[in-house]
C-alpha positions in Angstrom: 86.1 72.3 83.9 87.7 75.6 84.2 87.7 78.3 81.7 91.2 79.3 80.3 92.4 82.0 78.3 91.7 80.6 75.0 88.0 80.1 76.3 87.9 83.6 77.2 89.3 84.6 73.9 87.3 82.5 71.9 84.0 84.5 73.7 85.3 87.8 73.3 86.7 87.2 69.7 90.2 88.6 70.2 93.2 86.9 70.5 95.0 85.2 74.0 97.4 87.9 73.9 94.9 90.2 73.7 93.4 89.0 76.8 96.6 89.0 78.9 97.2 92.3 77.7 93.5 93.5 79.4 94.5 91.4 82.4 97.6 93.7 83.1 95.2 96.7 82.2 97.8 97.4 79.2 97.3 100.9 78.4 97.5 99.9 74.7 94.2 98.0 74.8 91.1 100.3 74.4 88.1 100.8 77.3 85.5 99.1 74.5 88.3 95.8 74.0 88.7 95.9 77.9 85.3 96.3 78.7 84.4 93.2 75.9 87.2 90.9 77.0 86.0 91.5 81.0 82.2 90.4 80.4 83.6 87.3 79.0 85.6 86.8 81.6 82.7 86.9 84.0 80.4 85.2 82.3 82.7 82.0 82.6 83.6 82.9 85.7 87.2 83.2 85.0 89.6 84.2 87.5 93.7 84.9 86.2 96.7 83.1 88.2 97.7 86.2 89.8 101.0 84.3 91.3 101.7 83.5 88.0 101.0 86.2 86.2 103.5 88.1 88.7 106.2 86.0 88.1 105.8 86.3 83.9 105.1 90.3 84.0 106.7 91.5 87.3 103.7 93.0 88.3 101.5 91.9 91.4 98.6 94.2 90.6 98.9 94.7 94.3 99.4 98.1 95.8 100.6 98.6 99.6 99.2 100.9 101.8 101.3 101.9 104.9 99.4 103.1 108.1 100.6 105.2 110.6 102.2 104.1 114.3 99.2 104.0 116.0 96.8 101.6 113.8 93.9 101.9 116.8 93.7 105.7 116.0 93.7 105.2 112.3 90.8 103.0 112.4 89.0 105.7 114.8 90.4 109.0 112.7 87.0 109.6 110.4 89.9 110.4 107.7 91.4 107.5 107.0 89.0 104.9 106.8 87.5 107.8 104.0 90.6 108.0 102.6 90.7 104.1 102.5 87.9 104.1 100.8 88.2 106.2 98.2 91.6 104.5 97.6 90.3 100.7 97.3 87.3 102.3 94.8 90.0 103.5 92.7 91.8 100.4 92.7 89.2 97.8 92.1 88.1 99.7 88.7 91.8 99.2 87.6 91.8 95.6 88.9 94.2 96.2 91.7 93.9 94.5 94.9 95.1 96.4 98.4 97.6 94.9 101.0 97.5 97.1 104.6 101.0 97.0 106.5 100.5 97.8 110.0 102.9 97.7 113.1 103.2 98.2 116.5 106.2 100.6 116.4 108.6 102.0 113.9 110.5 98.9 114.1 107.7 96.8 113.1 106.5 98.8 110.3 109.8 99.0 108.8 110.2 95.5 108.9 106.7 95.3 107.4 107.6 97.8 104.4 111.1 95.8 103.9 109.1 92.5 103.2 106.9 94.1 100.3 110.0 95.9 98.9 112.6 93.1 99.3 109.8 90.4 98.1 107.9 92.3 95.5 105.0 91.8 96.9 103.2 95.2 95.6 103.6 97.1 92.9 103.8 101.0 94.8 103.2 102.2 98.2 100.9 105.0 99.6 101.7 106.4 102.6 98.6 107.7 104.8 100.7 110.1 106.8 104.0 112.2 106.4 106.5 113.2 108.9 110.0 114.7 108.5 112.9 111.8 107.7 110.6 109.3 107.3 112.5 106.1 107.7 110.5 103.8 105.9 109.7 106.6 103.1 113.6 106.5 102.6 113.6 102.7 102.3 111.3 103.1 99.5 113.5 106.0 98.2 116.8 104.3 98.5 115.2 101.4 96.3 113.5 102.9 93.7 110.9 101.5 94.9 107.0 104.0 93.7 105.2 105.5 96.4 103.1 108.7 97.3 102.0 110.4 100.2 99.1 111.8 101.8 100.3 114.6 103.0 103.6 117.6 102.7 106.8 115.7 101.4 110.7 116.4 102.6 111.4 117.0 98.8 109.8 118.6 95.6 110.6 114.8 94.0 108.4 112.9 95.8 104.5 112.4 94.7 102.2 113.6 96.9 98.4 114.2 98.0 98.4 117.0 99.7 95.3 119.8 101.4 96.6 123.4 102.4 97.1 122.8 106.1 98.5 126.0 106.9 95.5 127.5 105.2 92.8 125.7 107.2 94.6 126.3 110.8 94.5 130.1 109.8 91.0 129.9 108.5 90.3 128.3 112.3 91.9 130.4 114.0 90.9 133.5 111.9 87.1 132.4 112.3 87.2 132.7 116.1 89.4 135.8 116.0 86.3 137.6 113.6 83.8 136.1 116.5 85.5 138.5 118.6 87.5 135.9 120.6 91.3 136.6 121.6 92.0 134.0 123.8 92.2 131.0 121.4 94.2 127.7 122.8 95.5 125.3 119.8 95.4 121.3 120.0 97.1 119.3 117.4 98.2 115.7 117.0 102.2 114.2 117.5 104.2 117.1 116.8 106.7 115.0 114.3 103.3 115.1 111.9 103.8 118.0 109.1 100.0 118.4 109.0 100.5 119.2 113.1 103.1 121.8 112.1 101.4 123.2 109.5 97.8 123.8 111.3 100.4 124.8 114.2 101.6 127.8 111.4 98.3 128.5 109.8 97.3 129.6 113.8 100.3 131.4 114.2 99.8 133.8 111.0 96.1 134.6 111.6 97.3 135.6 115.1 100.1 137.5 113.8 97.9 139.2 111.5 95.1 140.4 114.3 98.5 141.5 116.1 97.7 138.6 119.0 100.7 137.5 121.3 101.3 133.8 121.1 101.4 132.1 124.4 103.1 128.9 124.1 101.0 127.7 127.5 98.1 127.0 125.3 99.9 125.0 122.5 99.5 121.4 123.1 100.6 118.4 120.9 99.2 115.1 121.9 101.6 111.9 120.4 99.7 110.2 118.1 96.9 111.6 115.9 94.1 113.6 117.5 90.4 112.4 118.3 86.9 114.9 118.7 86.7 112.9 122.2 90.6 113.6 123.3 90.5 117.1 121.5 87.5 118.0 123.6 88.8 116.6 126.8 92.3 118.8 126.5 90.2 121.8 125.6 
């Protein structure tokens, strides 16, 4: 027979509410209550109705992550599936469960996104890229739907993850300069990408600052996100 609430309860010696309350990770409960009520959950093996605990709270304990266009890359990109990582670590210890949206094109994706919006589906999106007018960032935005991004933001509104970008393409660039080396070529992914455009200025500046001409011929953008293999080939 299946353990219920009450069973779990009765274990732990707090009250039903109490339990539902740890199962929605209610900031109001404490670690020790959380940590009591969860053993007792595991040792009879008890798992919650998440479709029914969605429709009585409005939560899904779900969280969406949106990839970028090209999911191939993403999976190849050494970043992401770290990032990934890190993310479903962080998510597990708060008893939340990931959903990946993917597409073929913009068109796809958007669709994708509009499905977990419309339906509720998650509880917050995290987008793994960031590029100016975002489409499906302003779905999210034009719902009041939460979300962050990995990367720069079109507004000082929006939550963000963010490294210095512009810092590490000078630091590059400014490495090779000190090394004695002039003529320095720069290869970056799709050029709609802020983190492209913001290596692209971090080059600029530490050539500017060594006094260096910029010759546009040995700019190159690649669509998509960039590879070691593909960066090496180009170079």
């Amino acid at each position: 027979m299946r353990a219920t609430i009450k069973d779990v309860a009765k274990l732990a010696g707090v009250s039903p509410s109490t339990v539902t309350r740890v199962i929605q990770n209610s900031s109001a409960i404490s670690q020790k209550t959380k940590d009591l009520v969860r053993k007792a959950m595991a040792d009879l093996n008890y798992h919650p109705n998440l479709n029914a605990r969605s429709l009585v709270s409005s939560y899904t304990q779900v969280i969406g992550l949106v990839l970028p266009d090209d999911s191939d890359v993403f999976y190849q990109n050494p970043f992401f599936p770290t990032a990934l990582r890190g993310i479903s670590q962080v998510a597990a210890d708060h008893n939340y469960a990931i959903q990946i949206s993917t597409g073929k094109n913009e068109e796809q994706r958007l669709e994708a996104i509009s499905q977990m919006v419309y339906g509720k589906r998650v509880d917050g999106l995290i987008f793994l890229y960031s590029k100016p007018d975002d489409p499906l960032v302003q779905l999210a935005i034009q719902h009041k739907f939460p979300f962050l991004i990995l990367g720069k933001a079109d507004s000082p509104f929006i939550s963000l993850v963010d490294n210095d970008n512009i810092q590490a393409g000078f630091e590059a660039t400014n490495y090779f300069i000190n090394k004695g080396y002039k003529n320095i070529a720069f290869v970056a992914g799709n050029k709609e990408l802020v983190v492209s455009q913001d290596r692209y200025t971090g080059y600029k500046n530490a050539l500017k600052s060594h006094n260096i001409p910029l010759d546009e011929n040995k700019v190159k953008f690649v669509s998509g996100f960039l590879l070691e293999d593909s960066a090496y080939k180009i170079s």
